[in-house]
N, C-alpha and C positions, 0 to 999 in steps of 0.2 A: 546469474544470481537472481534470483526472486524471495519471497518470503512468501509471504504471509507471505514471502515469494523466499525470500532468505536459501531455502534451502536447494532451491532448483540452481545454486549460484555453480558456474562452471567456476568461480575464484576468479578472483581479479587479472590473473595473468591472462585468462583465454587460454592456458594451454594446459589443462586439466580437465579430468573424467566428468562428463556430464555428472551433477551432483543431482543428489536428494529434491522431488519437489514439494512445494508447503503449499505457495498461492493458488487460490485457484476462482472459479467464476462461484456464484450462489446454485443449487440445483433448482427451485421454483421458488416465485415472489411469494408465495404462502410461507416461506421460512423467512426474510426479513423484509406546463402550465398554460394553464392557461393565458391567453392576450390579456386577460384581466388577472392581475394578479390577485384581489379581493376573493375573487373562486375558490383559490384555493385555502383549506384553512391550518396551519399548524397544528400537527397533532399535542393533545397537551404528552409535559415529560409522565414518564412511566410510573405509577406507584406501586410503593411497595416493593420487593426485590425482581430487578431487574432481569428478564428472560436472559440466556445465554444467545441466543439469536433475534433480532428486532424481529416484531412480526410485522410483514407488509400486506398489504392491499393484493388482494388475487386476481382482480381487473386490473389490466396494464392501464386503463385511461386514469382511474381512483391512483394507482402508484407513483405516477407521472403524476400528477395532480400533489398530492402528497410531496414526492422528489421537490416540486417547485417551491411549496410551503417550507420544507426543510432547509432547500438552498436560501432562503429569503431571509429565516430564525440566523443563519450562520452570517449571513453580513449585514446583520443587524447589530450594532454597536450595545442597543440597552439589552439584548437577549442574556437575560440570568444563566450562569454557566452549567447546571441540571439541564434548560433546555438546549442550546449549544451539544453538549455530549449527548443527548437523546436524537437531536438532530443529523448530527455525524454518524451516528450508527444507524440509522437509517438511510439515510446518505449513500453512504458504504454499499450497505445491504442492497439498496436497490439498482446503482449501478453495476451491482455483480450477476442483480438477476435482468435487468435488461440488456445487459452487453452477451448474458448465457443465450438472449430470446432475440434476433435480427427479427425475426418475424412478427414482433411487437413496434415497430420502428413506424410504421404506418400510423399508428394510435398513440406511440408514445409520443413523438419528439413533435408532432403540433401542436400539443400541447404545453411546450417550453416557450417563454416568452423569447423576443428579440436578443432582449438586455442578458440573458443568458442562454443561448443556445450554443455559443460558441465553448462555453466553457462545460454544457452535457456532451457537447459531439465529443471534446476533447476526453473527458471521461470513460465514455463510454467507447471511443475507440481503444483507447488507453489496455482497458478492462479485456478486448477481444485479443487485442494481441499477447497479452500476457496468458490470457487461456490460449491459446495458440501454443505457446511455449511449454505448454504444460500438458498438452492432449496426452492421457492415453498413462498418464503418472499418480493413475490415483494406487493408496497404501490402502492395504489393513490392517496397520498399526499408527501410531500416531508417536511424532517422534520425542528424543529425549532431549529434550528441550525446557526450558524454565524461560515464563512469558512476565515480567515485569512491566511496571512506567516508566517510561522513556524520559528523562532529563526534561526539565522543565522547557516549555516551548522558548523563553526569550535565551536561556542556556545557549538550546539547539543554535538558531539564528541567530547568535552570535558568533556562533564557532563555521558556519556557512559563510558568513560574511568576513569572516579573518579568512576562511581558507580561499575565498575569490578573492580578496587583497592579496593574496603572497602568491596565485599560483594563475589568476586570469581566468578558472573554473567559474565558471555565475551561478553565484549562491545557491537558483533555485534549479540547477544542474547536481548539484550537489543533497540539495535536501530530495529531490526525486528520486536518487539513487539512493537513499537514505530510506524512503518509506518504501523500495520497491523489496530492496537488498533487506531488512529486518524491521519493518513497520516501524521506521525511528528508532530503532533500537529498542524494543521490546524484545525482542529474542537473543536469548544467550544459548548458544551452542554452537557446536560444529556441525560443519554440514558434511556430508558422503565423501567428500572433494577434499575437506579440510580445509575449507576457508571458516575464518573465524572475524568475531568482533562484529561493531555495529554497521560498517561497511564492508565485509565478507572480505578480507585479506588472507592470501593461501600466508604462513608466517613465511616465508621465503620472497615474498612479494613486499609483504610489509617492511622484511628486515635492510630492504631496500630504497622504501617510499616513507618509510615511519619516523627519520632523522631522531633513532634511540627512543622512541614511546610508547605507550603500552597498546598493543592489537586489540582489547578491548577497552579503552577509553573513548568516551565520542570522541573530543576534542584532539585527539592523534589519530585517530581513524580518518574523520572525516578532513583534517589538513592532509595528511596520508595519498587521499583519496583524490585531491587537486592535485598532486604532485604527480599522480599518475597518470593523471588524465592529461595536465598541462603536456609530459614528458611523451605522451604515444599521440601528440597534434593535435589536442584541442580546439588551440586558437587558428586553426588554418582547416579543421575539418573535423567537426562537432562527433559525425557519426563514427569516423573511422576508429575516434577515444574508446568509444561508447561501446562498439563492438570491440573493440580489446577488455574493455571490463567485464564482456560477457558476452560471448561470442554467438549470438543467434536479431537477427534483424527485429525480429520481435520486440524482445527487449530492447534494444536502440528506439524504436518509435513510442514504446511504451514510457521510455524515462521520458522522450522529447515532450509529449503530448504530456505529463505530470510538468513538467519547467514552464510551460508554455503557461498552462492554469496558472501557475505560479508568477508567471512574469506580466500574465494580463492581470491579476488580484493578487497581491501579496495575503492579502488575507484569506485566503482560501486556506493557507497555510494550517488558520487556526481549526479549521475542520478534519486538514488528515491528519492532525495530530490526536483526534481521538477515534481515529481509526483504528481494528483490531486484528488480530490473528486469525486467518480462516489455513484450515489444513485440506487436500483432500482428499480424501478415503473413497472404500470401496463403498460406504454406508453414506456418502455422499460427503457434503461441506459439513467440518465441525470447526465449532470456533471454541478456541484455545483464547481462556480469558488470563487476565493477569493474576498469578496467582499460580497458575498452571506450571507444575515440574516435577518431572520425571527422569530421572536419570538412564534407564535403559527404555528401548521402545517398549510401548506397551500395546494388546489387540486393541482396535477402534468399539470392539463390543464392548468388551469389558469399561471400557471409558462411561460408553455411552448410557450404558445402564446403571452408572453414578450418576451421571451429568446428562441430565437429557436435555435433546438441544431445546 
């Protein structure tokens, strides 16, 4: 499962047709720290109607630079919620086009402070393995899909935290595979596989793990979702769950390395939550904002020359 990975989801059983892929890395930092962290300076929020793609910085040293001012707006308690979400989308964006660029890694990650390096490594490993997962899967249509808001974030983590009380899942095991499997549930559809809902359950899996609930509700999905993981050895072997809900290593290091961000900063939380939908095409990364649906696939041109990125 991936979305913004969602659709690359094998289904939760693991024993389904490689499905649909959505997620994917940025094509170049031209489409979306320093030891001192005074260097860097927060970009102001955007005015005006917001591009469909952040625009970044084309020098890796200015993007990194930038990345660090972003991460800084984001666990900043007084940051006004305009910048917080300008923040995150950059954020985003740039881990997508650093994790696309190893060969930026000599310029970028010196310039990450201490106090967070550990939590870019984690990202930006994160970012390669999920492009990994995904080489070689770009469409030229863009799928039939409708991209909403995802349940309010104290919603979400509450329904994390009930489903780690009932099933021994950790929460932030739970919300990783939540923004991997359909960006928190912004994506409503099925995927090639037939997995459905905000945790990609094939319904035969669900009608199993769902103790009578709805396949598309968070809150049955994601208890659902510890039920299944607890049930295929969670609590005696994190990875072997991991690869049953989705059967490629990639994915297994890519949820661990999201939980992990999550278990070093709970509040990192509040930044993939305004994370968005990137699909990838033959026209390269298009992001699929909320709002977006389509009932049957449609060409990535035709799209684009509505919606230019």
């Amino acid at each position: 499962m991936l979305v913004a990975a969602f659709a690359l989801l094998a289904g939760l059983t693991g024993c389904s047709p490689p499905p649909e892929p959505a997620d994917t890395a940025p094509t170049a930092p031209t489409t979306t720290a320093p030891e001192i962290l005074t260097a860097a300076t927060t970009p102001p929020p955007p005015q005006g109607p917001v591009p469909a793609q952040p625009v970044l910085a084309a020098d890796p040293v200015q993007l990194a630079d930038d990345l660090v001012a972003d991460e800084q707006t984001l666990r900043n308690p007084s940051s006004p919620p305009q910048a917080v979400e300008a923040a995150a989308r950059r954020q985003q964006a740039a881990y997508r086009a650093i994790g696309r660029h190893p060969e930026w890694d000599a310029l970028t990650r010196p310039r990450v402070p201490p106090a967070l390096l550990e939590i870019y490594d984690l990202n930006v490993d994160a970012r390669r393995h999920l492009d990994a997962v995904l080489i070689g899967d770009a469409k030229d249509t863009l799928p039939a899909w409708r991209v909403e808001a995802p349940r309010p974030a104290g919603e979400l983590l509450g329904y994390y935290r009930e489903a780690e009380a009932a099933s021994g899942v950790g929460w932030n095991y739970l919300a990783a595979v939540n923004l991997i499997e359909t960006r928190l549930g912004s994506i409503a559809g099925t995927s090639t596989a037939g997995a459905q809902g905000p945790m990609q359950f094939l319904p035969s899996t669900f009608a199993a793990y769902g103790d009578g609930g709805d396949i598309h509700a968070p809150r049955d999905s994601i208890l659902a979702a510890g039920r299944y993981l607890a049930a295929n050895g969670f609590g005696t072997d994190p990875d072997h769950a991991l690869f049953r809900y989705n059967n490629s290593d990639h994915y297994v290091q890519a949820v661990k390395n999201y939980a992990a961000i999550l278990a070093a900063d709970p509040g990192a939380f509040g930044g993939f939550y305004e994370w968005e939908v990137y699909y990838r095409t033959t026209a390269g990364d298009v992001l699929l904002p909320i709002g977006y649906a389509e009932t049957t696939p449609i060409p990535v041109a035709e799209y684009l020359a509505a919606h230019p990125q």
